[in-house]
C-alpha positions in Angstrom: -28.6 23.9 -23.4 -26.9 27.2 -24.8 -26.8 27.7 -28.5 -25.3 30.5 -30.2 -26.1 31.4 -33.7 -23.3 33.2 -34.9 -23.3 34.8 -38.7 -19.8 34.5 -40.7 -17.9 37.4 -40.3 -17.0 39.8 -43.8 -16.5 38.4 -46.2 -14.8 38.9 -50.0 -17.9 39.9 -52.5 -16.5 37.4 -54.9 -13.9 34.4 -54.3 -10.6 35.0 -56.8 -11.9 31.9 -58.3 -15.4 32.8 -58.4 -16.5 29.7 -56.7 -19.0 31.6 -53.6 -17.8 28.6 -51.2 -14.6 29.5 -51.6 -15.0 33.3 -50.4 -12.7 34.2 -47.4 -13.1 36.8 -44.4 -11.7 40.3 -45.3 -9.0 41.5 -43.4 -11.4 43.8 -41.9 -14.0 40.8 -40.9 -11.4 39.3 -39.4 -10.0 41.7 -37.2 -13.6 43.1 -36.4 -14.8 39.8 -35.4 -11.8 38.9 -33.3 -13.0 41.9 -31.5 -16.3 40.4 -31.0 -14.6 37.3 -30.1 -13.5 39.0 -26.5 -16.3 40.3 -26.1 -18.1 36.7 -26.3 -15.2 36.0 -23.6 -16.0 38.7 -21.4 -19.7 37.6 -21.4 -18.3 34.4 -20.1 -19.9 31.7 -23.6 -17.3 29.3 -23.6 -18.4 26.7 -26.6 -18.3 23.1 -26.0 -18.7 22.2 -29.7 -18.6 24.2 -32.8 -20.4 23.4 -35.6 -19.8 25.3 -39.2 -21.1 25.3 -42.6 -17.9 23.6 -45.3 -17.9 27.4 -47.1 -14.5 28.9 -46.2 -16.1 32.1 -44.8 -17.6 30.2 -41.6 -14.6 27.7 -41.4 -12.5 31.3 -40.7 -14.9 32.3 -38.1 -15.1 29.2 -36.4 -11.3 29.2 -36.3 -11.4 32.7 -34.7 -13.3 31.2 -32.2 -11.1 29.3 -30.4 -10.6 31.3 -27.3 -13.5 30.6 -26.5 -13.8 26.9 -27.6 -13.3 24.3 -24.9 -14.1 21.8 -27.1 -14.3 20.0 -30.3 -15.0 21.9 -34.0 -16.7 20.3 -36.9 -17.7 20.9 -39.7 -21.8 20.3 -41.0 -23.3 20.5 -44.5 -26.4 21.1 -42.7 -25.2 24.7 -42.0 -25.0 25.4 -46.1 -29.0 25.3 -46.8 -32.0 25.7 -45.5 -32.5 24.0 -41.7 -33.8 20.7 -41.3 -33.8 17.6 -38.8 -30.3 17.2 -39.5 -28.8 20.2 -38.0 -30.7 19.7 -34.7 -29.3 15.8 -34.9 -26.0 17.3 -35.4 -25.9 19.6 -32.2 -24.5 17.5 -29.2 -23.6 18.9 -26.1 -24.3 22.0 -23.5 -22.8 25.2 -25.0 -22.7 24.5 -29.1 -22.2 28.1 -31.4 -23.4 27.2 -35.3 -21.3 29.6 -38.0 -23.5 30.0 -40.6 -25.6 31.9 -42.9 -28.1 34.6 -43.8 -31.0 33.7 -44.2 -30.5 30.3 -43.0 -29.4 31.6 -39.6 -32.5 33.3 -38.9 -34.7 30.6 -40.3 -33.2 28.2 -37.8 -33.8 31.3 -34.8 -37.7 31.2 -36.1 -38.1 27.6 -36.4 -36.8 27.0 -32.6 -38.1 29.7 -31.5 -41.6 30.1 -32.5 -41.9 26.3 -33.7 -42.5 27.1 -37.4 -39.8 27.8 -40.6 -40.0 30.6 -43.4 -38.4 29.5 -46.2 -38.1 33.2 -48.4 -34.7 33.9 -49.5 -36.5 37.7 -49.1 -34.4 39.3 -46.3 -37.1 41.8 -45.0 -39.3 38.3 -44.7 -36.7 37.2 -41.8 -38.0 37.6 -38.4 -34.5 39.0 -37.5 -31.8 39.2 -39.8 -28.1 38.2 -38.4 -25.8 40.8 -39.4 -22.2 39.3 -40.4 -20.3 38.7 -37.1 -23.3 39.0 -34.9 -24.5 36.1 -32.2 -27.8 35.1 -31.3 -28.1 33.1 -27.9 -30.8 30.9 -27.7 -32.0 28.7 -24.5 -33.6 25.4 -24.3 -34.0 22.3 -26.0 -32.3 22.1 -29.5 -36.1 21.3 -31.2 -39.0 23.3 -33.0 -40.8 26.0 -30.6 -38.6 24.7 -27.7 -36.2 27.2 -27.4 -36.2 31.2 -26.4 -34.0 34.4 -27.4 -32.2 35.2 -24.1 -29.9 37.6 -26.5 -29.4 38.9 -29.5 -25.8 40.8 -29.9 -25.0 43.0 -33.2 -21.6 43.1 -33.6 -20.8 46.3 -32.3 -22.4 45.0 -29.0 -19.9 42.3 -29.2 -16.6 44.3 -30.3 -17.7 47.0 -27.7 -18.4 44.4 -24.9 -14.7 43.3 -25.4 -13.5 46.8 -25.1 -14.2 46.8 -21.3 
């Protein structure tokens, strides 16, 4: 299976309303990450299922994602803390992107990855931290230590990628 980790894009420092869920992309985040969206094209992912956290930040992403959606998107609570079980349970299919968050996001890289979870909110802890709009594509089964890092793209990579 493919899974892409992708990291909401920018985001407002504080929701009108104060309430962090509620946060939405910046104009900015959303025209950058569209961007990186054809450049996710031009690399040929093509996502079968989308899976994203309930905060409005990564429900925006995930929405700029359908050009490259084929399929289905949904949302998971299990995107909003610290990975467990649950998220791997939740991830169906044979090209799945997760819209997420730091440091959750790269918590979820180590823990399939390398087969064991950090759980420091301490950024320079991380083994890789996910910039806001980047992708991480991993390879393998969706399960602890059984997956590898085929490619990790900042998003520059991905916004220049889409300006070929």
């Amino acid at each position: 299976m493919d899974l892409w980790l992708i990291r909401h894009a920018i985001a407002q420092d504080q929701a009108p309303s104060g309430d962090d869920a509620r946060r939405a992309l910046t104009p900015e985040g959303r025209d950058r990450f569209a961007r990186g969206v054809r450049g996710l094209a031009r690399i040929g992912a093509r996502f079968d299922l989308v899976l994203h956290s309930p905060m409005l930040r990564a429900q925006e992403t995930a929405d700029l994602l359908q050009p490259v959606c084929t399929g289905e998107t949904a949302v998971t609570s299990a995107l909003a803390r610290a990975p467990d079980e649950q998220l791997f349970a939740d991830i169906q299919g044979t090209c799945v992107a997760l819209v997420g968050h730091e440091p959750w996001l790269s918590q979820t890289l180590g823990w399939l990855v390398f087969g064991w979870r950090v759980y420091e909110e301490d950024p320079s802890i991380a083994i890789v931290e996910l910039k806001k709009g980047s992708a991480a594509h991993l390879v393998g089964e969706p399960r602890p230590g059984a997956m590898h890092l085929a490619a990790l793209y900042p998003p520059a990579a991905l916004r220049a990628l889409g300006r070929r």
